[in-house]
C-alpha positions in Angstrom: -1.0 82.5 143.5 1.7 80.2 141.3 4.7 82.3 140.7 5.5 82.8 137.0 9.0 80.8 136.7 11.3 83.1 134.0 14.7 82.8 133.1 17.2 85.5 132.1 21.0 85.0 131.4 23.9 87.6 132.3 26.2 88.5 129.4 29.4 87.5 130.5 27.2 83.3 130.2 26.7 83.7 126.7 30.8 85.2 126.4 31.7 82.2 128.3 29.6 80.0 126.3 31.1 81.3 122.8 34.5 81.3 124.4 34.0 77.4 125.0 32.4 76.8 121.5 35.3 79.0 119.5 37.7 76.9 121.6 36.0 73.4 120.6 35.8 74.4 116.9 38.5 76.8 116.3 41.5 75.3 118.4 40.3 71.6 118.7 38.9 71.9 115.1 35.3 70.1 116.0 32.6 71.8 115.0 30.5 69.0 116.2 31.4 69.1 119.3 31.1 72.8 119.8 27.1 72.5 118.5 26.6 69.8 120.7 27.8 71.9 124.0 25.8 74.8 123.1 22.5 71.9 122.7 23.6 70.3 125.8 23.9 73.5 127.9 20.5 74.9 126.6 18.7 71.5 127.3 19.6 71.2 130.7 19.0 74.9 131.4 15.4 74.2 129.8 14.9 71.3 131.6 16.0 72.6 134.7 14.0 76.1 135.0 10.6 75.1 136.3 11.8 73.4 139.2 15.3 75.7 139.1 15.1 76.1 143.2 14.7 72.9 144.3 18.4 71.9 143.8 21.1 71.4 146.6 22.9 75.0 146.9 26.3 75.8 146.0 28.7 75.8 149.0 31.0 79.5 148.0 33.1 80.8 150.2 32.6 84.0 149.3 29.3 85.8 151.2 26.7 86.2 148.4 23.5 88.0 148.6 22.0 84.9 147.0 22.8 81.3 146.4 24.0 79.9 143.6 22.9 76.6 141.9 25.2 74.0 139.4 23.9 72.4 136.1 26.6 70.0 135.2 27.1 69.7 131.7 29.5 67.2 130.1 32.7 69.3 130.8 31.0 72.4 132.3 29.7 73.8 135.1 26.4 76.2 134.5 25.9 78.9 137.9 22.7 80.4 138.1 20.8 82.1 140.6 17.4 82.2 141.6 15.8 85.8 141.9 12.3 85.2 143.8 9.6 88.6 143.8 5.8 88.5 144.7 5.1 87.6 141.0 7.9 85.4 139.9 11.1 83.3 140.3 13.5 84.2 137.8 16.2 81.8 136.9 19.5 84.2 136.1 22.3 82.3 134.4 25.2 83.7 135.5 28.7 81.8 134.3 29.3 78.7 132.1 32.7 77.5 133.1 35.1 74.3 133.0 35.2 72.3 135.6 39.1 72.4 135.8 39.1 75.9 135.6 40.4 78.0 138.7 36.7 79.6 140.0 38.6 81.8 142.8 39.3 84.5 140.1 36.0 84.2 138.8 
């Protein structure tokens, strides 16, 4: 049986993905900009979801109960996980952060 591919985001992605937008249209003043992360970052999420396992693993160094994956968008790093039952994979986005950002305290 094909397993049902789903996809479910944490809260704290969509408070890092306003925190990013507020910052691109509020501090940087371009609205633009900001519209066209939150595009970008859905897209590639979209495009990503039916095949979301069949991408190279993220390397932590912290021991995690299951691997995470990278989307690189533009500026930003999307981590997600994939949660696999009898039924399904479900594709949970976890964290939208800069790629200059310290991840350790993350």
């Amino acid at each position: 049986m094909e397993k049902i591919n789903k996809l479910s985001y944490l809260p704290v992605f969509y408070d890092d993905l306003e925190s990013a937008a507020r910052y691109l249209s509020d501090v940087l003043r371009n609205k633009d900009a900001a519209n066209k992360l939150i595009d970008s970052v859905e897209g590639a999420i979209q495009k990503r979801l039916p095949m979301s396992d069949q991408f190279e693993k993220f390397h932590s160094i912290k021991d995690r109960k299951l691997p995470y994956y990278r989307i690189y968008v533009g500026n930003y790093i999307v981590y997600y996980v994939v949660i696999e039952t009898e039924s399904e994979k479900i594709m949970e986005v976890r964290r939208l952060l800069h790629r200059l950002q310290n991840r350790e305290n993350v």
